[in-house]
C-alpha positions in Angstrom: 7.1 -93.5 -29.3 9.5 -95.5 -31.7 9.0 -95.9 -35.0 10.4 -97.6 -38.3 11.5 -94.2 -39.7 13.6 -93.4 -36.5 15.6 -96.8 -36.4 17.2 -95.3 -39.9 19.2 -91.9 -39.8 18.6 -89.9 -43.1 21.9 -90.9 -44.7 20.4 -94.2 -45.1 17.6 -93.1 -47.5 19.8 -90.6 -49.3 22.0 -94.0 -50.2 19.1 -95.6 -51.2 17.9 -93.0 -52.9 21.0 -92.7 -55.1 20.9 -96.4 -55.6 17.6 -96.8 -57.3 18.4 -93.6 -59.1 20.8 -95.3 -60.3 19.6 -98.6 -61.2 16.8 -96.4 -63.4 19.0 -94.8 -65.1 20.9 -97.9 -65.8 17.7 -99.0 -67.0 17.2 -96.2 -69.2 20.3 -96.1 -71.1 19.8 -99.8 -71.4 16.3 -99.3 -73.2 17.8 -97.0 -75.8 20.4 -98.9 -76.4 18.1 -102.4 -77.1 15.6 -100.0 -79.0 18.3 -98.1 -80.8 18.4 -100.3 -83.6 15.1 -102.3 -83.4 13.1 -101.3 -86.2 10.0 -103.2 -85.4 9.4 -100.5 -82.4 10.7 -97.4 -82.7 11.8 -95.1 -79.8 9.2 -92.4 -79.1 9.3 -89.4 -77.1 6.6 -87.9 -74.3 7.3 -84.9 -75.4 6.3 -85.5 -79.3 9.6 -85.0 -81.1 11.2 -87.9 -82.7 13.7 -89.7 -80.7 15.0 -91.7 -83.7 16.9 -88.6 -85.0 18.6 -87.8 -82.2 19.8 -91.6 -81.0 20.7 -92.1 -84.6 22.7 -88.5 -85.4 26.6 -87.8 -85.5 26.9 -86.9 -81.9 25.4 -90.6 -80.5 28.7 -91.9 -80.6 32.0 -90.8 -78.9 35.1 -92.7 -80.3 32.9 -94.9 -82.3 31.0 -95.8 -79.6 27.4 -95.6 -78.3 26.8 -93.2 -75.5 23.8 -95.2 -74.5 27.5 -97.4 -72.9 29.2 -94.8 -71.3 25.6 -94.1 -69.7 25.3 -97.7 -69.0 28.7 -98.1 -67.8 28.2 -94.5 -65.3 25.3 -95.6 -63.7 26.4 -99.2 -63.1 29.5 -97.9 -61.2 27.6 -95.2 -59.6 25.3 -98.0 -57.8 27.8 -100.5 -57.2 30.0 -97.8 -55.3 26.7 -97.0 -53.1 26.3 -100.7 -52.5 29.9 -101.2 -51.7 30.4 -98.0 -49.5 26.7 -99.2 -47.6 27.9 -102.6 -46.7 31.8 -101.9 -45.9 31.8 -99.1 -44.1 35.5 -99.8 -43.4 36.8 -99.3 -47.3 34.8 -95.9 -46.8 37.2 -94.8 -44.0 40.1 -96.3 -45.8 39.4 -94.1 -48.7 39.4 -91.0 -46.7 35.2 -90.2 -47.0 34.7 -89.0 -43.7 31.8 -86.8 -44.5 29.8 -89.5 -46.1 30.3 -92.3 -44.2 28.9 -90.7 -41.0 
């Protein structure tokens, strides 16, 4: 019997896996970043502690700028390098990734 889940090997869901990781926590970063400065809404935790003090305190910022960026920034290249690496296989093998492009 052949089925859907067989026409796929398990390297294929990891890498789609890591992609919508990544694009949530893309999304993520992005939200405290729009809500960072929005005082209409402020951020709130599930957990119960306030948010606000720890987006707004010394360490949010590295070089004078946000980290809610360089978490932007991460994620961003994180999923484009899955996409890239999913559909050119050949720039895989050309950067020496023999173990993941398998």
């Amino acid at each position: 019997m052949y089925t859907l889940f067989m026409a796929f090997s398990e390297d294929f869901f990891v890498r789609i896996i890591i992609f919508v990781l990544g694009l949530c926590g893309f999304m993520v970063a992005r939200h405290i970043y729009k809500h960072k400065n929005n005082a209409e809404s402020p951020l709130v935790c599930p957990i119960g502690f306030d948010c606000d003090f720890v987006v707004h305190s010394n360490y949010s910022e590295f070089m004078h700028v946000p980290l809610e960026v360089f978490g932007m920034i991460y994620y961003a290249l994180l999923s484009l390098f899955i996409l890239v690496l999913f559909w050119f296989p050949a720039i895989c093998r050309a950067l020496y990734l023999y173990y993941y492009c398998r």
